[in-house]
C-alpha positions as CSV (number, residue, x, y, z in Angstrom):
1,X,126.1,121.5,99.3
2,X,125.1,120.0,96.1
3,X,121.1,120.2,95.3
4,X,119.6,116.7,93.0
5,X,116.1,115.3,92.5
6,X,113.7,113.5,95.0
7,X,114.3,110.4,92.7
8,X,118.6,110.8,92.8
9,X,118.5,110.9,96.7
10,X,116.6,107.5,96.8
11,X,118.8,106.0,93.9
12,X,122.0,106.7,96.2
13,X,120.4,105.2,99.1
14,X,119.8,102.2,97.1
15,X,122.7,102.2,95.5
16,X,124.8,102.9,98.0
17,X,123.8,100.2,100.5
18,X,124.1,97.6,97.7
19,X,127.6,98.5,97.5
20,X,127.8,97.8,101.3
21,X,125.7,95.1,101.6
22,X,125.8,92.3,98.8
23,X,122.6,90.8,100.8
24,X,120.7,94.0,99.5
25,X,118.4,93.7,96.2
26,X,116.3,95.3,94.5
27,X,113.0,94.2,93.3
28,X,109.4,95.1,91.4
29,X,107.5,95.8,87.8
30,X,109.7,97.5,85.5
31,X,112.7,98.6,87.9
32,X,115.5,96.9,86.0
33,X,115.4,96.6,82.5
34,X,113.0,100.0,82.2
35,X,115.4,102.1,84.9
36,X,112.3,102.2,87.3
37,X,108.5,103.4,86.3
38,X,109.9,106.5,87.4
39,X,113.3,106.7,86.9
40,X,114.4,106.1,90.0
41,X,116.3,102.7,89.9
42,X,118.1,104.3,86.7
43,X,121.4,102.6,86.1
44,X,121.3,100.4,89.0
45,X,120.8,97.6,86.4
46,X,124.1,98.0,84.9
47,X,125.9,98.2,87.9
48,X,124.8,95.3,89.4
49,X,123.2,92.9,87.5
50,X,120.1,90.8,87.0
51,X,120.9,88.5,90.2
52,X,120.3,91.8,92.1
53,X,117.9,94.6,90.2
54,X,114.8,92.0,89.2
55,X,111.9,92.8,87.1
56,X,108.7,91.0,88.0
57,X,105.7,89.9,86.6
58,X,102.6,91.8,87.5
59,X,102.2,89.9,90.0
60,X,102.3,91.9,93.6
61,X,101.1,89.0,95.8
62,X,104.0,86.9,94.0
63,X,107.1,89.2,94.5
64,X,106.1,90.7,97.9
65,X,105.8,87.2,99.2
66,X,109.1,86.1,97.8
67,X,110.7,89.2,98.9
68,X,109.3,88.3,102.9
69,X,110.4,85.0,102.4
70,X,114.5,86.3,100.9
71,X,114.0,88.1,104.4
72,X,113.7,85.2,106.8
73,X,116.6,83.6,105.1
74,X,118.9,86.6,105.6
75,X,118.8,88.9,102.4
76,X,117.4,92.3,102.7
77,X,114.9,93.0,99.8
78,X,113.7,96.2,98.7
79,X,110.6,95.9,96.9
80,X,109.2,98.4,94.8
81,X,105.4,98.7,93.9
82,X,104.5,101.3,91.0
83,X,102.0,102.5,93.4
84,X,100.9,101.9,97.3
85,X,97.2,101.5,95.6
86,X,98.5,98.0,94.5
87,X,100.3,97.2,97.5
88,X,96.4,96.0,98.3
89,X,97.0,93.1,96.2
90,X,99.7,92.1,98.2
91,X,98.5,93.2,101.8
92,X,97.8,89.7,103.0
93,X,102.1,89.3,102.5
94,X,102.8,93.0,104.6
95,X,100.3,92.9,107.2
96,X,100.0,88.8,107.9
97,X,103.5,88.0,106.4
98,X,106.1,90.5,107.1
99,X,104.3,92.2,110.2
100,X,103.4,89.7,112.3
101,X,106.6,87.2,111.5
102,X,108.8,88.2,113.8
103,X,106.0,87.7,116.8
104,X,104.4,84.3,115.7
105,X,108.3,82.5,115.6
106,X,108.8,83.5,119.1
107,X,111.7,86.0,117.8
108,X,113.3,83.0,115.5
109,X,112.6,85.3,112.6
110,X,113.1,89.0,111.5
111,X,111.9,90.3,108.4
112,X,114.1,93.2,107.4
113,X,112.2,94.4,104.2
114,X,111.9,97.7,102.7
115,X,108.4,97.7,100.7
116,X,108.8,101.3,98.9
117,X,106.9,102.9,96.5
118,X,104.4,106.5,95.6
119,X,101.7,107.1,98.0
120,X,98.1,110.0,97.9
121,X,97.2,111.7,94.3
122,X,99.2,112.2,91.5
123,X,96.9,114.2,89.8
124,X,94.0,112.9,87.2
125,X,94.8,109.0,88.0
126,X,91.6,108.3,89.1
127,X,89.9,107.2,92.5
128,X,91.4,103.7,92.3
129,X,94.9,105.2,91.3
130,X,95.0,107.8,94.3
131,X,94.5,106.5,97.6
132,X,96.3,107.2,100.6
133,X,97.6,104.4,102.7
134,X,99.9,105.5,105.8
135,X,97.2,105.1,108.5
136,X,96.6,101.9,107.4
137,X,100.2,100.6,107.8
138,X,101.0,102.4,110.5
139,X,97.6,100.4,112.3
140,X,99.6,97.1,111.8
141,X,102.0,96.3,115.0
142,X,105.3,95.1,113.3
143,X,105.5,97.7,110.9
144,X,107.3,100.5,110.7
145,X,105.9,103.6,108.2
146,X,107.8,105.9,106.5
147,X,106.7,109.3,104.7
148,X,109.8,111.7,103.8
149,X,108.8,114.8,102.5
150,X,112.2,116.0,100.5
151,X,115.2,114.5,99.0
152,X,117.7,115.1,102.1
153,X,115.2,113.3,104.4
154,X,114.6,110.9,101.8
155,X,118.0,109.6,101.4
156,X,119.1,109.3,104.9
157,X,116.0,107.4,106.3
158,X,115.8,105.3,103.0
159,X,119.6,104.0,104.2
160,X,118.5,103.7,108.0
161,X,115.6,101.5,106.8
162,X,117.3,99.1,104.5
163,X,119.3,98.8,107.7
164,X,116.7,98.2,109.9
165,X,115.9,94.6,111.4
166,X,112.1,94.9,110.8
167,X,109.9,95.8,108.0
168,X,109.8,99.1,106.9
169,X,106.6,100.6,104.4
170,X,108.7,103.8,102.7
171,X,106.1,105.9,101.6
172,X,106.6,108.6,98.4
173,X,105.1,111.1,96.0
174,X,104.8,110.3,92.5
175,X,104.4,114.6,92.9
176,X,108.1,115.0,94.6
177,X,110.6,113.0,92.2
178,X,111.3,115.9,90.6
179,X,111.5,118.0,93.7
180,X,115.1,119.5,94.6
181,X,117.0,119.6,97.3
182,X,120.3,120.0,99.4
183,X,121.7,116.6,100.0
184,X,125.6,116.3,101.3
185,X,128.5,114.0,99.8
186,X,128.9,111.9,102.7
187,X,127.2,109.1,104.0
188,X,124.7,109.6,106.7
189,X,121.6,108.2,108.3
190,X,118.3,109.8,109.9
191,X,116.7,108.0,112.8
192,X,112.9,106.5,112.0
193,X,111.1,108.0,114.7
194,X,112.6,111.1,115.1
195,X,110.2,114.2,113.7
196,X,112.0,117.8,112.5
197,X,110.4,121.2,113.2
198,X,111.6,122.8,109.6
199,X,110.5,126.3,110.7
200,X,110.5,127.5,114.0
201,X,107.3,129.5,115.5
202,X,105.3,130.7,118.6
203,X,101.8,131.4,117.3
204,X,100.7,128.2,116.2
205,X,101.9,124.4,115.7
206,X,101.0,123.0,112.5
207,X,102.2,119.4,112.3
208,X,102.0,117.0,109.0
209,X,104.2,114.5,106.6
210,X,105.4,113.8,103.1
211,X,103.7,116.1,100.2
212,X,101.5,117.5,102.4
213,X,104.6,119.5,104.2
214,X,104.7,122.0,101.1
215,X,101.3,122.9,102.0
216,X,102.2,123.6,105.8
217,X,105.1,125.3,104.7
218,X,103.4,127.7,102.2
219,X,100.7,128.4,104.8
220,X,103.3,129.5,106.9
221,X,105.0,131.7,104.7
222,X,101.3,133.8,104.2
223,X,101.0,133.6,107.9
224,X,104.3,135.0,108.4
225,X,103.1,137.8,106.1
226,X,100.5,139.2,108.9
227,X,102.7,138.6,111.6
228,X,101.5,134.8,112.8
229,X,105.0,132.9,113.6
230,X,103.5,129.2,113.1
231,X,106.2,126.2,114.2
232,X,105.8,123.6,111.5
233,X,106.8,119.7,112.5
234,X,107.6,117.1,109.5
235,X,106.7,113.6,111.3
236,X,108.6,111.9,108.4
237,X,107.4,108.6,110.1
238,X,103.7,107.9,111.3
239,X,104.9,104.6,112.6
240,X,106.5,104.7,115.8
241,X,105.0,108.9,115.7
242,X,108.0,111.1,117.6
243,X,104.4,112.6,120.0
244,X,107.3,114.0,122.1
245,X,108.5,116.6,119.9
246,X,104.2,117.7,119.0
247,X,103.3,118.1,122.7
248,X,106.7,120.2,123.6
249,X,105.5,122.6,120.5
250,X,102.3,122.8,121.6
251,X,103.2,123.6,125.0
252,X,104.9,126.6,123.5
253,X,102.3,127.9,120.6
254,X,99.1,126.4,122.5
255,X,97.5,125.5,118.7
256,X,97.8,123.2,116.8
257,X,96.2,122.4,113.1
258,X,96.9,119.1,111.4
259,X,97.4,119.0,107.7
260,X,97.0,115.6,106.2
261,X,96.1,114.3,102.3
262,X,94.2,111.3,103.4
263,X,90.4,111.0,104.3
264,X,89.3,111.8,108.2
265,X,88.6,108.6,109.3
266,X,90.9,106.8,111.7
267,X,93.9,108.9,109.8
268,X,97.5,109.7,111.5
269,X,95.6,113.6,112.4
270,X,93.2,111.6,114.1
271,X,96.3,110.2,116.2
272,X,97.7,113.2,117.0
273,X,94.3,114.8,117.8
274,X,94.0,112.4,120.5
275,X,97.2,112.4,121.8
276,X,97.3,116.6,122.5
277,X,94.2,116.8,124.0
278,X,96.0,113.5,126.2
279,X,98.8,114.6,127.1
280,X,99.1,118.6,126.6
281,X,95.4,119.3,126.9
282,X,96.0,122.2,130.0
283,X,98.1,123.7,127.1
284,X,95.7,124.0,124.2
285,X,94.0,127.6,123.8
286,X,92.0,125.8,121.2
287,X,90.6,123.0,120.0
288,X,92.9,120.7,117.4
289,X,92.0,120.9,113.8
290,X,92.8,118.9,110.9
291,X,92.7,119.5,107.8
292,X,92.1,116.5,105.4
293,X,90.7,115.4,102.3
294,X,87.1,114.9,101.7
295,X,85.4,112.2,103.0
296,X,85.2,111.2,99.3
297,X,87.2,108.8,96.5
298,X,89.1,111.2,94.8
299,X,87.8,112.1,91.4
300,X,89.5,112.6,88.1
301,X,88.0,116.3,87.4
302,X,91.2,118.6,88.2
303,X,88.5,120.9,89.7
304,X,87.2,118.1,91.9
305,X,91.2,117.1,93.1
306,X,91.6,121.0,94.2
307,X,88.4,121.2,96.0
308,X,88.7,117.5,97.7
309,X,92.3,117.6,99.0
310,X,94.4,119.8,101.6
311,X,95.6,123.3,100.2
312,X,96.7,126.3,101.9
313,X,93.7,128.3,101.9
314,X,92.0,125.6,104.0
315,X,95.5,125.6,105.9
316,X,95.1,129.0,106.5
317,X,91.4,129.1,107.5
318,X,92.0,126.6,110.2
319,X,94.8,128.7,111.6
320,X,92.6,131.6,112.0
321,X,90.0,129.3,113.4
322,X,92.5,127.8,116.4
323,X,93.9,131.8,117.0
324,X,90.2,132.5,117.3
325,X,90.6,135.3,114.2
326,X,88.3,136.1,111.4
């Protein structure tokens, strides 16, 4: 199987459902004429013109709105923002627009909208720059939320999403573009809802999404190293959240540690938190922990980023805290 960038496996989504669908377009700051702020929408330009790749002013409020309104009339935008952090300039088009459409026309009107774009930190960009925003999408009824953590995932539920009949938030890394991965030749689609266990275990469940999955997954390779088999679960959607496929894990490993990038409020580890000690709290050995970032706007100091933010160390210290080891 053939192995290309984080960035590639969107562009074929994109580009391949444009070829299938001439209702499909493409839209945001710098994504034609500039091949995408980060490369991602390179060549799509030249294959299909101005009428379907558009670059914007920066104007979020502007395009988002036109792009919810292209939706009720039967096109099926995607639009890009540089990053989620100024998808807040727009939120009053997502969440009071696009969300809440398809209920206030009496089911006259679907909104099938792709708003994609970089989520979390991308390093020293600042507080304002590197804010994480998946609980608050997922909060929103009409939404679904989408956070892929590799280029195979990627691809196959960017497709299912420009498919889908509602809106859809697609959630990235500015930190993954570059990342590689197997991806296959053919066509094919993942289900949104539908979470993958991406290493088996019987120790310990330890359950997150997008960039953060590199830190569960290096936290289980040290485990493995002193004989701790941990199962770890990629939700790659927080919005509907596959609980199904948690609780059965849990009921095997009877711990559970939750490793999330954004702040512990309300977050998506909250969620799931909740749920277990719901609906598999006769199975838990141990109380759920997460593992978030500080309660604290990010700073710009790299020292500041790797003390504020998930790693595995603090991964690994929660294990031992759930298996009751020192």
């Amino acid at each position: 199987m053939r192995v290309i960038q984080f960035r590639e496996a969107l562009r074929e989504a994109m580009t391949e459902e444009m070829r299938r669908d001439k209702n499909v377009f493409l839209m945001g700051e710098e994504v034609a004429e500039y091949n995408g702020a980060y490369k991602v929408s390179q060549g799509m330009l030249d294959e299909f013109g101005a009428d379907r790749v558009y670059d914007t002013p920066i104007a979020e409020l502007g395009f988002a709105g036109l792009g919810v309104g292209a939706a009720m009339n039967g096109l099926r935008p995607i639009i890009e923002f540089m990053t989620f952090n100024f998808s807040l300039v727009a939120i009053d088009q997502v969440i009071n627009s696009a969300a809440k459409m398809l209920a206030m026309s009496g089911g006259a009107y679907n909104v099938p909208i792709v708003f994609r774009g970089p989520t979390g930190n991308a390093g020293q960009l600042g507080a304002t720059h590197s804010s994480n925003f998946e609980n608050w999408f997922a909060n929103t009824p009409g939404l679904k939320v989408v956070v892929p953590s590799n280029p195979y995932d990627a691809k196959g539920l960017l497709k299912a999403s420009i498919r889908d009949n509602d809106p859809v938030i697609f959630m990235e890394s500015e930190l993954m573009y570059s990342d590689k991965g197997e991806v296959p030749e053919g066509e094919y689609l993942l289900p949104i809802g539908v979470a993958d266990i991406k290493r088996k275990g019987k120790d310990v469940t330890i359950v997150s999404f997008g960039k953060m999955m590199k830190v569960a997954l290096d936290a289980a390779e040290e485990l493995a190293k002193d004989g701790i088999e941990a199962e770890v679960i990629d939700l790659r959607t927080v919005r509907p959240i596959d609980y199904a496929t948690v609780v059965e894990s849990v009921k095997k490993t009877n711990r559970c540690v939750v490793v999330e990038e954004a702040n512990p409020l309300a977050a998506i580890s909250s969620e799931i938190a909740y749920h277990l000690q719901r609906n598999a709290f006769d199975y838990l050995d141990a109380p759920v922990i997460r593992v978030n970032s500080m309660d604290v706007p990010l700073s710009y100091a790299p020292t500041y980023i790797d003390a504020t933010i998930p790693n595995v160390a603090r991964t690994l210290d929660a294990v031992k805290q759930v298996m009751y080891k020192k």
